[in-house]
DRENDO-1510 file (C-alpha; in Angstrom, 1 decimal, always signed):
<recs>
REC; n; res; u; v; w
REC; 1; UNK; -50.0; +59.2; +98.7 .
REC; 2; UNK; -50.1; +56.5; +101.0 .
REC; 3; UNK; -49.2; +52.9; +100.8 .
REC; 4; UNK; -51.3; +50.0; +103.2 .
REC; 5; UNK; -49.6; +47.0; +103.6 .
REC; 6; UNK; -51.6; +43.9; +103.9 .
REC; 7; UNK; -49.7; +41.0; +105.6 .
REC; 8; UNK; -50.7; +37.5; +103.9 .
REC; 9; UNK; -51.0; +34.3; +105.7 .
REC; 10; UNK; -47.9; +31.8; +104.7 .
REC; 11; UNK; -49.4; +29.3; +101.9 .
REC; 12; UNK; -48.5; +25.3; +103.9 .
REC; 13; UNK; -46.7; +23.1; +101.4 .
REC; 14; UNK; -49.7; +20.7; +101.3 .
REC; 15; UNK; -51.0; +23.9; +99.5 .
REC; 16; UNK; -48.4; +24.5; +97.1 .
REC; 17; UNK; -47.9; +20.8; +96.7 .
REC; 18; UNK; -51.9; +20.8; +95.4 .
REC; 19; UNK; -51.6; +23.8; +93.3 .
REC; 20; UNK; -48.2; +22.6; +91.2 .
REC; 21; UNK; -50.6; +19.0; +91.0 .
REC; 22; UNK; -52.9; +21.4; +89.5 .
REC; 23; UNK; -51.0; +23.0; +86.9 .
REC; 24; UNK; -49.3; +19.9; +85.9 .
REC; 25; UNK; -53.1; +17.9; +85.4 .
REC; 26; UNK; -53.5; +21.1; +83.1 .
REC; 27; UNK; -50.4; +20.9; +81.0 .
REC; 28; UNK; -51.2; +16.8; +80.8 .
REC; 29; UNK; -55.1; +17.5; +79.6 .
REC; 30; UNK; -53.6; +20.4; +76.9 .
REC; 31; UNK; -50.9; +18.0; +75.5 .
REC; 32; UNK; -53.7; +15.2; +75.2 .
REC; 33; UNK; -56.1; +17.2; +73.5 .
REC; 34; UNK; -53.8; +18.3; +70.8 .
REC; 35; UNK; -52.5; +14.9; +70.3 .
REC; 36; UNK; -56.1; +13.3; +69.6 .
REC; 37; UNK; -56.7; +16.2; +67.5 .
REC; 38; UNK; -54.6; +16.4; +65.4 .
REC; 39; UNK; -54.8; +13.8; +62.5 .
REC; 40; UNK; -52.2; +11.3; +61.8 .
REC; 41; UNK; -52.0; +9.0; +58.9 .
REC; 42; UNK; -51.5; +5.6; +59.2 .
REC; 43; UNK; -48.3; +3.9; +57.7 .
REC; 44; UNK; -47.4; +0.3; +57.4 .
REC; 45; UNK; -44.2; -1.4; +55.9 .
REC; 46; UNK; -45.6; -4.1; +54.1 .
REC; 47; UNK; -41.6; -4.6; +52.4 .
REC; 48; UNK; -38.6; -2.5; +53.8 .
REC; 49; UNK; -37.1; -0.4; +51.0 .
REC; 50; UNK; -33.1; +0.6; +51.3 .
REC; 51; UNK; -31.2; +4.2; +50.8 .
REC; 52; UNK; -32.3; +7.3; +51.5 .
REC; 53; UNK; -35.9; +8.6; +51.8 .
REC; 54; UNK; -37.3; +11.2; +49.4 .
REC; 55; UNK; -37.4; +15.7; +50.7 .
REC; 56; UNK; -40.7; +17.4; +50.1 .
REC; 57; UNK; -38.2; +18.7; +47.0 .
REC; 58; UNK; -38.0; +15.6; +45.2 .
REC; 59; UNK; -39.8; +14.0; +42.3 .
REC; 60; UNK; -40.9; +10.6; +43.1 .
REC; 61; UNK; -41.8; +7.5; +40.6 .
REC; 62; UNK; -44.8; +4.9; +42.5 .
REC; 63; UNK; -46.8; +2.6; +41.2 .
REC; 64; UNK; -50.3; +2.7; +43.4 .
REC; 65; UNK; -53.1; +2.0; +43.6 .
REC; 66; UNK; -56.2; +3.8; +46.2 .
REC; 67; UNK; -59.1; +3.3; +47.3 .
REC; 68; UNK; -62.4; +4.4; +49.6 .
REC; 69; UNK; -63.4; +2.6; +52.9 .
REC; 70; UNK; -65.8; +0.6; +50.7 .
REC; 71; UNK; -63.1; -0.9; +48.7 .
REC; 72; UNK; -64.0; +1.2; +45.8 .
REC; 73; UNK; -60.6; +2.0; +43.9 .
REC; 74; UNK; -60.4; +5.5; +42.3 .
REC; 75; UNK; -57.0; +5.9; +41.2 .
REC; 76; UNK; -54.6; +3.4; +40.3 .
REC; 77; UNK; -51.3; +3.5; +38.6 .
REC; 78; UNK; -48.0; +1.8; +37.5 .
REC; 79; UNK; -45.5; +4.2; +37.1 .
REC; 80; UNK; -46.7; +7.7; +37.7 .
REC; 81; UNK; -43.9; +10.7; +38.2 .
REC; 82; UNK; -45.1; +13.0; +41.4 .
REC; 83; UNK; -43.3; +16.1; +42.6 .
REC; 84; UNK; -43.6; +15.1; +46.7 .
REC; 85; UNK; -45.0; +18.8; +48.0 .
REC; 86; UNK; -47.8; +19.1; +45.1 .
REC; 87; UNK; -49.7; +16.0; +46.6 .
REC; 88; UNK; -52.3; +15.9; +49.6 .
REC; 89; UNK; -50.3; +16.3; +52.6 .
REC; 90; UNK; -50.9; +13.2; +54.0 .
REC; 91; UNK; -49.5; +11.5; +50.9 .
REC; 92; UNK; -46.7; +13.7; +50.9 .
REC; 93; UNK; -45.9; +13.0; +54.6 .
REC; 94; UNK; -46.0; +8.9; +53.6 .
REC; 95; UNK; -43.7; +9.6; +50.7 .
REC; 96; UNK; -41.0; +11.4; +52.7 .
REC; 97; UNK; -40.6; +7.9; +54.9 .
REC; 98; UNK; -40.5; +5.4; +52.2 .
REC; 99; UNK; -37.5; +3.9; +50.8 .
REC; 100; UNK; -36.7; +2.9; +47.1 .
REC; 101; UNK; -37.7; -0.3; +46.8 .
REC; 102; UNK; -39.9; -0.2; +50.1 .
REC; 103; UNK; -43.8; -1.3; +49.3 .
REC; 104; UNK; -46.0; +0.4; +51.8 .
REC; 105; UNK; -50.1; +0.8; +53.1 .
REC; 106; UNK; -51.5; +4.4; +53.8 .
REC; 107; UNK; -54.1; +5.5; +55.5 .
REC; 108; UNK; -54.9; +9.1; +54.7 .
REC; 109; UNK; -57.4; +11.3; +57.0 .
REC; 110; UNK; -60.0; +13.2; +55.6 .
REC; 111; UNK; -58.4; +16.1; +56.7 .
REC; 112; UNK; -55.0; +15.7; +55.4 .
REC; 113; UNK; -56.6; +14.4; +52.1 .
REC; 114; UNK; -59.0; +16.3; +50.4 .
REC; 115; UNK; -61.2; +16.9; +53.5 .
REC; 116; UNK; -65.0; +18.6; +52.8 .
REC; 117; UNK; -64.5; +18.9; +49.2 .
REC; 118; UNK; -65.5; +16.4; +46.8 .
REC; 119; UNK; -62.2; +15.4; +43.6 .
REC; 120; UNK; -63.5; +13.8; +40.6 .
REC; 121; UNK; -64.7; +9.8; +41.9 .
REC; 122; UNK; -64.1; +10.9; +45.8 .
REC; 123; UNK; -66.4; +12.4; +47.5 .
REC; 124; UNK; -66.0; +15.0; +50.0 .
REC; 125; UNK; -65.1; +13.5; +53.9 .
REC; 126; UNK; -63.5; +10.5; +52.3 .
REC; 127; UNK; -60.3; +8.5; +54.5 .
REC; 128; UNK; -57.8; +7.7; +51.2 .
REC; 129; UNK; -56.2; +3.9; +51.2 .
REC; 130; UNK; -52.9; +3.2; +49.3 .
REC; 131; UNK; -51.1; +0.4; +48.3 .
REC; 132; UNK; -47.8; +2.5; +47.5 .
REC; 133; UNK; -44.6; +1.0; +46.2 .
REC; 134; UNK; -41.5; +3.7; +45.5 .
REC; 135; UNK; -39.8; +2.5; +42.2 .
REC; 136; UNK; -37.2; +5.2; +42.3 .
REC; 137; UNK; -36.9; +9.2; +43.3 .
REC; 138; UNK; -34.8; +12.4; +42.0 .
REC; 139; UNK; -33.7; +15.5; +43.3 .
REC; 140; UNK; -35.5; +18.1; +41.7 .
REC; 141; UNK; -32.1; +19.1; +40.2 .
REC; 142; UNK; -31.7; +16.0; +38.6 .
REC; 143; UNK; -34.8; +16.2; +36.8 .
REC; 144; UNK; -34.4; +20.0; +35.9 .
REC; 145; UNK; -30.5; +18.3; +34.2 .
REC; 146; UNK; -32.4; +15.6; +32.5 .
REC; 147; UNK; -34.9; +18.2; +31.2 .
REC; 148; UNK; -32.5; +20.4; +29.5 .
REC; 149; UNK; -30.4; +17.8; +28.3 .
REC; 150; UNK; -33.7; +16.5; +26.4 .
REC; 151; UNK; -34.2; +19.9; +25.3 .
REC; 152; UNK; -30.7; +20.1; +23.7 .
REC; 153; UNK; -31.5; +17.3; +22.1 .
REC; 154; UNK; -34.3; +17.8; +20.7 .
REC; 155; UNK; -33.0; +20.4; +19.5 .
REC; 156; UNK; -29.8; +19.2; +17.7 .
REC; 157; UNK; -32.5; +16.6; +16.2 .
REC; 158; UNK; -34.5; +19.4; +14.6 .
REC; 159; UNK; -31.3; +21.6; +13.4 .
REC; 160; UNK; -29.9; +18.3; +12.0 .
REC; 161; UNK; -33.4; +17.1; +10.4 .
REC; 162; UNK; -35.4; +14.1; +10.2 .
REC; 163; UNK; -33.9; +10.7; +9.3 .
REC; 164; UNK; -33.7; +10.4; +5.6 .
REC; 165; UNK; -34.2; +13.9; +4.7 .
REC; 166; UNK; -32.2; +15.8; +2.8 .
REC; 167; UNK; -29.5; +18.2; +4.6 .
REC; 168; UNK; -31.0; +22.0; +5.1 .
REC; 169; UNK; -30.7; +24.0; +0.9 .
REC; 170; UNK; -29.8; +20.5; -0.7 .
REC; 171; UNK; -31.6; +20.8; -4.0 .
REC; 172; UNK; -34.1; +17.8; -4.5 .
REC; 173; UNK; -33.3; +15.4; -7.6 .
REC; 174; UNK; -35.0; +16.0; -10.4 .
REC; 175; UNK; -37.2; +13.4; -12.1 .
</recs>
């Protein structure tokens, strides 16, 4: 077996000046494109909160209130417990930068809402508005604590009966 050799002309550095131009136009177009396409939410501070912002882990206490472009409101309420990773994503991403305190206005894509599919009054395609406002947030192992202290309770209510009632195999006065 034989091997040719081929010689190759030397490449000018006008040439490899182009080409690196080249690549780098490439790498700026790619990084472009998956900025614009990928959607963002829109966030505004309308009143800067203080402390820590809430983990995709904790449970979150807002008042809110959102609505369609056309001003319609769907959903509004004034105290409403929400674990932060069981919302739309782009309401979870919002609630990981407010602040306690903090009163903010969302804007929530389409696609990092409920995107092609229609829930309850919003239909399907719809950009989400909220007026959000973060009145407090726990770690999900505070809440599980508070939970089964308010278990024990209730418990220790029910062994120790209801007000006024007569203590467990006390016999009932007779008439």
């Amino acid at each position: 077996m034989s091997v040719t050799t081929v010689p190759l002309r030397p490449v000018s550095k006008s040439g490899l000046w182009l080409m690196w131009f080249g690549v780098a136009a490439l790498i700026v177009a790619a990084i472009g494109f998956a900025v614009k396409s990928t959607p963002r939410i829109g966030f505004e501070v309308v009143k800067e909160g203080t402390g820590n912002s809430p983990t995709r882990a904790d449970v979150v206490l807002v008042k809110y209130e959102g609505k369609l472009d056309d001003g319609t409101v769907f959903d509004a309420n004034e105290q409403a417990p929400m674990q932060v990773s069981q919302v739309v994503p782009g309401f979870s991403e919002a609630l990981t930068r407010m602040k306690k305190g903090g009163k903010y206005k969302i804007v929530i894509p389409a696609a990092l809402g409920y995107g092609d599919r229609d829930n309850g009054p919003i239909p399907a395609g719809s950009t989400l508005h909220f007026d959000v406002e973060l009145i407090d947030f726990k770690t999900e192992a505070e809440v599980r604590a508070m939970q089964q202290m308010m278990q024990q309770q209730q418990m220790m209510m029910q062994q120790q009966g209801a007000p006024g009632a007569p203590p467990p195999g006390a016999v009932p006065p007779q008439p």
